[in-house]
C-alpha positions, 0 to 999 in steps of 0.5 A: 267391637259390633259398630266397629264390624259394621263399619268395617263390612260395609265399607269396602269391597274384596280383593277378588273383584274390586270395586273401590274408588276414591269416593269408597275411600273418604268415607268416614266412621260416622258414613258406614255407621249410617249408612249400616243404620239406613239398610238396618232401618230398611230391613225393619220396615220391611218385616214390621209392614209385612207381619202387620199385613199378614197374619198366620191365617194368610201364611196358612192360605199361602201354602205356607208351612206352620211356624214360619211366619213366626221364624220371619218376626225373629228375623224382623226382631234382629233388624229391630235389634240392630237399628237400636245397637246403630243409632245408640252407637252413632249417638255415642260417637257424637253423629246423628243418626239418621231417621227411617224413611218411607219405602215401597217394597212392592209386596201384595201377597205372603208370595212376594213379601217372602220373595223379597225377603230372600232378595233382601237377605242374600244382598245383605250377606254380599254387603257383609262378605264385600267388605271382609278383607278390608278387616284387619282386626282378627278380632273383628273379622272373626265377629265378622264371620259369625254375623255373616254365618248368621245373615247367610241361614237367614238367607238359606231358611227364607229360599229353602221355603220358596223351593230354591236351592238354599245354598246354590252357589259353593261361593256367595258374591260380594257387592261394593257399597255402592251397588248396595246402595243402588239394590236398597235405594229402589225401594226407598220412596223419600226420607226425611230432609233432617236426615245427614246426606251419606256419601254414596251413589246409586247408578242407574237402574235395570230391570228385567223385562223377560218372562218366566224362569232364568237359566244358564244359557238364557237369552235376557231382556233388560230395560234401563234409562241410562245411555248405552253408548261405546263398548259395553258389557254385561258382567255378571259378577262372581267372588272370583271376578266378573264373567263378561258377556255381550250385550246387543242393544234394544228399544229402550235397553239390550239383551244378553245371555246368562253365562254357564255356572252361574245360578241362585241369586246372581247380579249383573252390571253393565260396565264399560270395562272388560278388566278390573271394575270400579265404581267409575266403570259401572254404567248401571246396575247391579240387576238381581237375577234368581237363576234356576239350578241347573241339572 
C-alpha cells in the first residue's frame, strides 16, 4: 500500500491548479517508484552530511535549543527509513533502482543547514498534497493523508526554530512533479551513469538576486538563462490557481512584485499563460520564496 501511495502522490498534480501533461501521463509504475527514491536519497544525504558536520556543540554555538539536533537525526532516520522501504519495493517489482547521487546543498553553518532543511521539507509535503486527487484508493488516500500530516509537522517543527510562522498559510500548495524535480535537481551535482534515465524534466532555473526580507507587496529582483520573450508572467502559485503578476524585464532577468496574501514558503513561475498552467506553459522556475507574515 506505501509504495502504491508514493507512486500515486508523485505523479500527478491537483484539480485546482493543474499541472499535467502527456510526458506526466506516460510515466509508469517503476518511473514514480524512482523517482520517489531519487528525492528519498536526496533527503538522506542531506541529513546524514549535515549531522556529520555538526555536532551538538556546534548546535549549542548556533543558538540552537537543546534536543534539536537530535529531533533532526529522527527526521534523517525516516528518509534513511524510506529509501530502504523504495529500493526493497522497486526491487520486488523487478526494476532497478537507482543509486544516490552526489549533491551540493550549499550549507556552511547549522543556520543554512536547518534553513535548508524547512526548504527541503515544505517541497516535500507540496509534492505529496500535488498528487492527493489523482488517488482513487480511499484506502491509499487515507495513508496518503497520514504521511502528508507527518511530512507538514516535520515541516512546522523545522520553521517554528528559525522563528517562521509554522503554519503561515491556512492551505499548502501543491507542486507538479516536474517543478519538483526542477527545486531537487539544483542540488544534484552528478549521479551515477548505471542509474536508469527517469522521464521527468527540470526547467530552467531562477533565482533571487534581491536582498533582505520578502513581503507582500515587494518589488523582486529574479535572474535566470532562459529566453524571455513574448508575453510573459509571474505566477505565483497557490491551492486555489496562480495569481499572475507582470514582469518587467532586466539585465539578464525581470522584476516583479509579490502579490498581497501571499506569505511563508511560496513558489513562483514564469509562464507564457495567464489561464490554466501546464508543464508546456512554464518558462522557468519554480523560485522558492520565504515571504515574511504579514501584520
Amino acid at each position: 500500500m506505501y509504495s502504491t501511495l508514493l507512486m500515486s502522490m508523485l505523479s500527478a498534480s491537483t484539480l485546482a491548479f493543474p499541472l499535467l501533461s502527456s510526458r506526466d501521463a506516460a510515466l509508469n509504475d517503476l518511473d514514480i517508484l524512482n523517482f520517489a527514491l531519487t528525492a528519498e536519497h536526496l533527503e538522506g544525504a542531506f541529513y546524514k552530511q549535515a549531522l556529520e558536520m555538526f555536532d551538538e556543540n556546534a548546535f549549542s554555538a548556533a543558538g540552537v535549543s537543546p534536543g534539536f539536533r537530535a529531533n533532526l537525526a529522527q527526521i534523517g532516520q525516516d528518509e534513511a527509513n524510506h529509501v530502504t522501504f523504495l529500493e526493497a519495493a522497486i526491487t520486488g517489482a523487478g526494476g532497478t533502482p537507482v543509486q544516490a547521487c552526489t549533491y551540493n546543498f550549499g550549507f556552511k553553518d547549522v543556520k543554512s543547514f536547518v534553513a535548508t532543511s524547512a526548504a527541503l521539507e515544505g517541497i516535500g509535503a507540496s509534492a505529496y498534497l500535488g498528487a492527493a486527487p489523482a488517488v482513487s484508493s480511499k484506502a491509499v488516500l487515507s495513508a496518503a493523508a497520514a504521511i502528508l500530516s507527518v511530512e507538514a509537522r516535520h515541516s512546522s517543527f523545522v520553521r517554528a526554530v528559525l522563528n517562521q510562522i509554522p503554519n503561515a498559510q491556512s492551505l499548502d500548495t501543491p507542486l507538479s512533479p516536474n517543478l519538483v524535480f526542477t527545486l531537487a535537481s539544483a542540488f544534484i551535482s552528478s549521479c551515477p551513469s548505471s542509474n536508469p534515465p527517469l522521464p521527468f524534466k527540470a526547467f530552467p532555473s531562477l533565482s533571487l538576486s534581491s536582498t533582505g526580507p520578502l513581503a507582500a507587496g515587494s518589488t523582486i529582483t529574479v535572474q535566470t538563462k532562459a529566453p524571455l520573450s513574448g508575453t510573459l508572467s509571474a505566477a505565483f502559485l497557490a491551492l486555489g490557481g496562480p495569481q499572475f503578476q507582470p514582469i518587467t524585464q532586466t539585465d539578464g532577468g525581470f522584476t516583479t512584485t509579490i502579490p498581497k496574501n501571499y506569505f511563508g514558503q511560496t513558489y513562483m513561475i514564469v509562464t507564457n499563460s495567464q489561464g490554466n498552467i501546464t508543464d508546456s506553459s512554464v518558462v522557468a522556475g519554480p523560485l522558492l520564496l520565504e515571504v515574511a507574515q504579514q501584520n
